[in-house]
N, C-alpha and C positions, 0 to 999 in steps of 0.2 A: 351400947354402942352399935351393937348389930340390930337391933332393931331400928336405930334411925337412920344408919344407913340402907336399907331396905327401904325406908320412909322416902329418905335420896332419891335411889333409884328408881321409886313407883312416880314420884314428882317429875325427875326427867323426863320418864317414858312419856308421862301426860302433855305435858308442853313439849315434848318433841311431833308427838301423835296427834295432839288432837286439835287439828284445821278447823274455823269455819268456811261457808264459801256464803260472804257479804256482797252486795251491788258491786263493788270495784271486778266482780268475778261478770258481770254483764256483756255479755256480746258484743261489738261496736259496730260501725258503718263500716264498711269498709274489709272486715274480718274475713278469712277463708278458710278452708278444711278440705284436703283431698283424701279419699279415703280407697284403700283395696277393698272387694270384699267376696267373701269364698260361701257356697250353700253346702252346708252340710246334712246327709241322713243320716237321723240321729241327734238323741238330745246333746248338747255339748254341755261339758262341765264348766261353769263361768268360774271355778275355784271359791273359795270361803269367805266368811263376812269377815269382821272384826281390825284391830290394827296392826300393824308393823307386819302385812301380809304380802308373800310373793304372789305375783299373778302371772305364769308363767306359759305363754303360749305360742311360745319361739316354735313348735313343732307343726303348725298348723298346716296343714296342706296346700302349695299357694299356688296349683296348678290352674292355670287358665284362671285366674283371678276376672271380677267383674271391677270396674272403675268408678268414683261418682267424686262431685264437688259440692259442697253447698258455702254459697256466699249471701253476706248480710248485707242490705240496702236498709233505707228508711221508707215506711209504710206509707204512703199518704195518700188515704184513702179511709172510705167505711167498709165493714165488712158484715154484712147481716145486718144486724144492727146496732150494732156497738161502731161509736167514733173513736177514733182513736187516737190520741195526745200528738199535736208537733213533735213535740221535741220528746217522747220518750219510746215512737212507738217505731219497731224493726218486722223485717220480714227475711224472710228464710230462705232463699232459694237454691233448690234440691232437684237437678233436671230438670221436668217441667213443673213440679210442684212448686208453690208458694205457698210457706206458713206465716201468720201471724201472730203478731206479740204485742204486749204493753206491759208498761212498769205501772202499778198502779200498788200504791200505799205499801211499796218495799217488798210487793210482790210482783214474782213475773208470771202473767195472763195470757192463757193461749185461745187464740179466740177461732180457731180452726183453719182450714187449708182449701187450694182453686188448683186450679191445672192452666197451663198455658191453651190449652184447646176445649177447654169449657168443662163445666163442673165444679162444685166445690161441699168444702161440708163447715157446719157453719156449729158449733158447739153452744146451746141454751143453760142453763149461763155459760159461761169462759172458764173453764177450769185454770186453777191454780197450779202451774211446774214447780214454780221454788218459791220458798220467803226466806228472805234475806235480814238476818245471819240466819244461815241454817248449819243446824251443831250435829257432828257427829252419832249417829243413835237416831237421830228425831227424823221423825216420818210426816207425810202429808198424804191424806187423804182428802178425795174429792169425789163431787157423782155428776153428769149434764147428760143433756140428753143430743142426739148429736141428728142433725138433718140434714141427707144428703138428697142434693138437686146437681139435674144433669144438666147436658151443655147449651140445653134451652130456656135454665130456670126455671123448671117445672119439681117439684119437689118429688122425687123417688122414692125414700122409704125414710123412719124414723129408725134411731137403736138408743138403749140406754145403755152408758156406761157409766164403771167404775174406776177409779185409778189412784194407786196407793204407789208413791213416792219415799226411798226410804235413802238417805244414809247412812249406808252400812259398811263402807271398808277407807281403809288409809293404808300404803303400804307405796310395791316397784311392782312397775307392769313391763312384763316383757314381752313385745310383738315378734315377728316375722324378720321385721326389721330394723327395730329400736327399743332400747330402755330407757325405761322413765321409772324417777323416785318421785316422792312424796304425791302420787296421783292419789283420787277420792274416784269414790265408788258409788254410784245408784244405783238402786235394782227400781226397777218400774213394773208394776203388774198390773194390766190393762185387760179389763173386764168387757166385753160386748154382748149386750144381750137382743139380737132383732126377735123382731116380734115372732112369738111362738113357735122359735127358734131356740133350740139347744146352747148354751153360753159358752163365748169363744173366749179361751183366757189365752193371750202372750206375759212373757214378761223379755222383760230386757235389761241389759248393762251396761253400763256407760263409765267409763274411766275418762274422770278430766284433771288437765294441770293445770291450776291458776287464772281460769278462765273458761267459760262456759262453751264458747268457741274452740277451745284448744280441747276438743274430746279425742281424745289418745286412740280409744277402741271399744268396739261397738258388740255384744253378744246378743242375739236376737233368738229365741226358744219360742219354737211351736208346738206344746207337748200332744193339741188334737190332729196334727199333720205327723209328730214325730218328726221334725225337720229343724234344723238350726242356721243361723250364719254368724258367721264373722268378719269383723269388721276391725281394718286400724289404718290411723291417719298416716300417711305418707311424707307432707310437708312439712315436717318440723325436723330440724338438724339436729337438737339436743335440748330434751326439754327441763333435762336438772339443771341448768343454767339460764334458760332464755323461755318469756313466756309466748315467745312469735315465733316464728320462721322470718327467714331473712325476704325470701320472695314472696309472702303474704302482702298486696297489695298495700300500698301508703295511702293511696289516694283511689276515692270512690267513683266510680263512670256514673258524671253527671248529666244528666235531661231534663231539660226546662221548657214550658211551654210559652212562648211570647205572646202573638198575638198573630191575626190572620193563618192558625192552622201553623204555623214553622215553629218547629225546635229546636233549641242550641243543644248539641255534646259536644261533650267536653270528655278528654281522658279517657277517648278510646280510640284507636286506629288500624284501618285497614278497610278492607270489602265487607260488607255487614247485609244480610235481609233483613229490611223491617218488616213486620209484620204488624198487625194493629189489631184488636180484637176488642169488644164491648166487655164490661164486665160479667153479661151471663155466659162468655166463654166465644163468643159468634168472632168466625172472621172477618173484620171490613175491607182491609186492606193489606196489601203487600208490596212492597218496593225495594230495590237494590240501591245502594248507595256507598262510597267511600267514605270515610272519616278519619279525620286529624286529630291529633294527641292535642293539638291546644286550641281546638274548636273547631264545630261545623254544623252547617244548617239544612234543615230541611223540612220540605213542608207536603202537608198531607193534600195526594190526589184531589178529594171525592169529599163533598158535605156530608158528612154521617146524620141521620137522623137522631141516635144515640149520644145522652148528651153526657156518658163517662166511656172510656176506651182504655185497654190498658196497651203501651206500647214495649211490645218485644224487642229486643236486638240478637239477633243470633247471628253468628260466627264459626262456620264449620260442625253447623244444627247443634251445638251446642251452643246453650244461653248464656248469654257473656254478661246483661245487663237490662235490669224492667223498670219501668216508673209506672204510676199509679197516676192517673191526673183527674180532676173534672175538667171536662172538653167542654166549651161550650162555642156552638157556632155561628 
């Protein structure tokens, strides 16, 4: 009898603990993430692998904390040289960064990142982040080579890397200023090697709830600087009940291009700087304008010679919303 129940309780433990994170865990349009986040000297402890684990970093030092947001739009665009699917492909937006993705045969493909003021780094093949289901335990690794060109499109330097993707924990993360149960754990360790150059390893840690978008808190370790930071999301109310935040945007700030140069948005309002830039980073154009929550138009100055442009909207220089278009004049 004591041996099955024992049998009992290893079963519970198992189907209590052991999450996958499947496609329904996918990002969406529309998604957001406000994050604090603090540098630390010194490695920081990201606490232990395994399950039914406390992560416990309510003591973090949140003085003069740094702020960031990253929101999800749809890609529509090439980038290097991979196209990227209508309907499955997302981008990142992180300040002025913009990263790319695709869902491609139940994997998700990152296919590298641009800066709103030119530059980008463009990953030979797309490395793999996740395959979905991905189970407890099970790891991914990957190798590309990564080419980074500056704000002229002129290519700078090559680096190869390495990156091994693991999950490793299930357990309650506690921030600065929230707990969270049943979060999942990845550790990431992210190899660079520039050329005849000494190898730079990070790793990092990421705690998510129910959602790829919903990353709870962030551990970033620089063991060849000795320097760390920390990171936890802000907008979420309580994430053992709900996998959103209540002010997590509904609806996506839409930009369509018609025809003769004008654009409709849609789902944003107030005073806005457009700014307009080509895809190797160049600015073309800048203009001031209002906009309405249920549409407005406008249309670009100046013929570009350039026949793709990506259009900014900032808002208090902070980037509120980007589209990707081909321009043709």
């Amino acid at each position: 009898m004591k041996n099955q129940l024992t049998l009992l309780l290893l079963l519970i433990t198992y189907t209590t603990f052991s999450q996958t994170i499947g496609s329904d865990w996918l990002f969406s349009v529309g998604d957001s993430s406000q994050f604090k986040k603090v540098e630390i000297n010194g490695l920081f402890d990201p606490g232990a692998a395994g399950m039914d684990v406390v992560w416990d970093f309510s003591n973090v030092a949140t003085n003069l904390p740094q702020t960031s947001e990253t929101q999800y739009y749809r890609a529509a665009a090439d980038f290097g040289s991979n196209s990227f699917s209508a309907l499955t492909s997302l981008a990142a937006l992180s300040g002025n960064s913009i990263r790319y993705y695709d869902l491609v045969n139940d994997s998700l493909i990152y296919f590298g990142d641009s800066t709103l003021w030119g530059g980008k780094r463009v990953y030979e093949p797309p490395i793999v982040r996740f395959t979905f289901p991905m189970a407890f335990d099970e790891e991914i690794n990957d190798s590309s080579q990564v080419s980074n060109f500056d704000n002229l499109g002129e290519l700078a330097f090559d680096t190869d890397i390495e990156v091994s993707r693991k999950f490793d924990g299930i357990g309650t993360l506690i921030t600065p200023t929230h707990s969270f149960d049943n979060c999942i754990r990845i550790k990431e360790v992210f190899t660079s090697q520039p050329r005849s150059q000494t190898p730079l390893v990070y790793e990092t840690y990421s705690w998510y709830f129910n959602k790829l978008s919903n990353e709870m808190a962030r551990v970033s370790i620089q063991t060849f600087l000795g320097r760390s930071s920390v990171e936890w999301q802000t907008n979420l109310n309580d994430a053992t009940t709900t996998t959103h935040a209540t002010n997590i945007p509904k609806k996506e700030p839409l930009i369509r291009y018609l025809k003769n140069k004008e654009f409709q948005v849609k789902n944003m309002d107030g005073l806005f700087s457009v700014t307009v830039f080509d895809l190797s980073g160049r600015q073309i154009e800048q203009q001031k304008i209002t906009l309405h929550k249920e549409g407005s138009y406008f249309k670009l100055a100046e013929q570009h010679p350039s026949t793709e442009v990506l259009v900014a909207l900032f808002v208090n220089v902070e980037t509120k919303a980007f589209f990707v278009h081909k321009y043709l004049p």
